[in-house]
C-alpha positions as a printed NumPy array, in Angstrom:
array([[  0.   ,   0.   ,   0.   ],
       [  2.577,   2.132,   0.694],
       [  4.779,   1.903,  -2.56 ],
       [  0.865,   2.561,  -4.298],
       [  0.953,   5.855,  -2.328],
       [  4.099,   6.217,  -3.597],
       [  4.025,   6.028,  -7.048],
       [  0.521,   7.564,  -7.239],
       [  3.053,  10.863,  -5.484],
       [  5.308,  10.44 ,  -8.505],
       [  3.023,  10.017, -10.914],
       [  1.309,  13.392,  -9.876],
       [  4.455,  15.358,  -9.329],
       [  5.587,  14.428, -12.873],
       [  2.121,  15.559, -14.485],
       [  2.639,  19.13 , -12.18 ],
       [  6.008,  19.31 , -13.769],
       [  5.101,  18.238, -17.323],
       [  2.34 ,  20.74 , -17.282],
       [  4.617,  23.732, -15.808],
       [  7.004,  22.866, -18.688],
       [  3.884,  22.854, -21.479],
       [  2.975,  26.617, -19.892],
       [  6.871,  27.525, -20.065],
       [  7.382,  26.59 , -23.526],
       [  3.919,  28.325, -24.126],
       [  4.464,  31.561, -22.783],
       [  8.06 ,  31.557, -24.491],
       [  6.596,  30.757, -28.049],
       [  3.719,  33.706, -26.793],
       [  7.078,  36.164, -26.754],
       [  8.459,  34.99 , -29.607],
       [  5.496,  35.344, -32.069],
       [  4.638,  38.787, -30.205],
       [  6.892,  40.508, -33.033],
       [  4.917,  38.828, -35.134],
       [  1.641,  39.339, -34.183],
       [  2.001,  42.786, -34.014],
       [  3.542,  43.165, -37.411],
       [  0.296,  41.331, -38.736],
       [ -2.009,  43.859, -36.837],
       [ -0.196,  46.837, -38.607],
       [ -0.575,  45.729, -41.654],
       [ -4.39 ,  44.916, -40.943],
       [ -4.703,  48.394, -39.529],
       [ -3.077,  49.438, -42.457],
       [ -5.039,  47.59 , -45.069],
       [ -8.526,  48.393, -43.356],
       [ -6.943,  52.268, -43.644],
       [ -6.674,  52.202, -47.231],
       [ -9.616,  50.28 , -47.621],
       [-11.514,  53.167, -45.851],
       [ -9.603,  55.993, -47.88 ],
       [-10.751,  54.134, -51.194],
       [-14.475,  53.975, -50.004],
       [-14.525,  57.841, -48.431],
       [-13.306,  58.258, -52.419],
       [-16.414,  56.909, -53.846],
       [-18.352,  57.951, -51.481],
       [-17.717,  61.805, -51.838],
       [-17.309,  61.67 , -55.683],
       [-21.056,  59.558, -55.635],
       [-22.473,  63.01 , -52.928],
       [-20.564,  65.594, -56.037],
       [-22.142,  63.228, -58.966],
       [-25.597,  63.731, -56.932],
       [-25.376,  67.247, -56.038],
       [-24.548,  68.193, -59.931],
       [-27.906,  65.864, -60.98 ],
       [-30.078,  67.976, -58.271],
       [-28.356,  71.492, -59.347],
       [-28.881,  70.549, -63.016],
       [-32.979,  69.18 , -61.907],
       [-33.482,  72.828, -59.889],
       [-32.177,  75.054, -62.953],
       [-34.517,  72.405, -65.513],
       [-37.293,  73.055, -62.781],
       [-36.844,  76.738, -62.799],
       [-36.694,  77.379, -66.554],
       [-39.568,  75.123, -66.822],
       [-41.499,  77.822, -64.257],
       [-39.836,  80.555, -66.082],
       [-41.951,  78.911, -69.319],
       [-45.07 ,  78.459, -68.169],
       [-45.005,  82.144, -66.139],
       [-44.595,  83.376, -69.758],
       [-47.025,  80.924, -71.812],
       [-49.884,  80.512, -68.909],
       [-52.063,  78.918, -72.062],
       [-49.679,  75.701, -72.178],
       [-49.977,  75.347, -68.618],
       [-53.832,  75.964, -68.644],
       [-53.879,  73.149, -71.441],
       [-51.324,  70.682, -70.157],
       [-53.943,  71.162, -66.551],
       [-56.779,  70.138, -68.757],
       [-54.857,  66.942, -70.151],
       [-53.492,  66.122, -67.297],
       [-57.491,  66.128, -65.648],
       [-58.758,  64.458, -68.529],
       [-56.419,  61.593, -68.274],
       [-56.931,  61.358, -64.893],
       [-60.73 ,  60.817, -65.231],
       [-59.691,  58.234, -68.077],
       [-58.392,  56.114, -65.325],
       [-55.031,  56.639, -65.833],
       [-51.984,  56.848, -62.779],
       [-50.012,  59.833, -61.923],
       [-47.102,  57.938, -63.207],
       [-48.775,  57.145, -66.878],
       [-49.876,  60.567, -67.179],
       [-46.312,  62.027, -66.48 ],
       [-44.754,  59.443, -68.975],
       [-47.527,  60.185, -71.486],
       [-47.508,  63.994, -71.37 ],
       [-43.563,  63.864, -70.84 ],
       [-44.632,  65.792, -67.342],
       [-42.545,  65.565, -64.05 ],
       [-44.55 ,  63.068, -61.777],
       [-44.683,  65.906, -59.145],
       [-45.981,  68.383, -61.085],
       [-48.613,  65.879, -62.673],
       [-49.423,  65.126, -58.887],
       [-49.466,  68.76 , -57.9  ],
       [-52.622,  69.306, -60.93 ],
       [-54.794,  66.316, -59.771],
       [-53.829,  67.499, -56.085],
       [-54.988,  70.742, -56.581],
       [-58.168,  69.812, -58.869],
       [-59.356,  67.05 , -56.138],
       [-59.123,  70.527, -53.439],
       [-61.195,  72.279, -55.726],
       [-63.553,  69.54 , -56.89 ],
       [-64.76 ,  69.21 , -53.094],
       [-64.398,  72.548, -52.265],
       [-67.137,  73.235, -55.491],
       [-69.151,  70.188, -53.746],
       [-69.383,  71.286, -50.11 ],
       [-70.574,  74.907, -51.46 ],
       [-73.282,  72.983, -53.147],
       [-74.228,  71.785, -50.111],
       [-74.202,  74.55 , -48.151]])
């Protein structure tokens, strides 16, 4: 019994040592691959850096792309107010087609395609028409 207690004492103390030797050689290949490791981060860091610089790129020439389309729509929009301020009989007839369609059945979208009208302004006429249609209904009723 006593040589059992015994070796069961070796047994363990070589497992403690084996297992302090596993953690030395660990933390010593930890140090040695520290160089390493670091090295690989910088160039990640590095990497993700240009990777951000390239999409800040597209990103700002994509906001100057959009900003020329909307200052090109405005001036288009204005000169198309400027137009109908000085031929108010197109805009009185393109109103009336615009209605007419509309009471055909046809979408804001179709009638803007159709008539070559911006959808908003095409929205704007039936918009306004549909205001004075019941506004002409509850005076009848009054």
């Amino acid at each position: 019994m006593g040589m059992e207690w015994l070796l069961i004492a070796v047994s363990t103390g070589l497992v403690l040592m084996n297992i302090r030797l596993m953690l030395i050689v660990k933390k010593q290949h930890i140090n040695n691959s520290s160089p390493e490791i670091h090295e690989k981060m910088a160039q990640f860091v590095a990497q993700l850096e240009e990777e951000n610089n390239e999409l800040y790129n597209k990103l700002t020439t994509y906001i100057k792309n959009s900003e020329t389309q909307l200052v090109e729509r405005v001036e288009r929009l204005e000169q198309t107010k400027i137009e109908q301020i000085d031929s108010p009989e197109k805009s009185t007839v393109e109103t009336e087609k615009i209605i007419q369609l509309s009471r055909q059945g046809f979408s804001s979208r179709q009638i803007a395609k159709v008539l070559h009208a911006d959808f908003g302004e095409v929205e704007l006429v039936l918009n306004m028409n549909n205001k004075q249609y019941s506004n002409l209904k509850e005076d009848e009723v009054l």
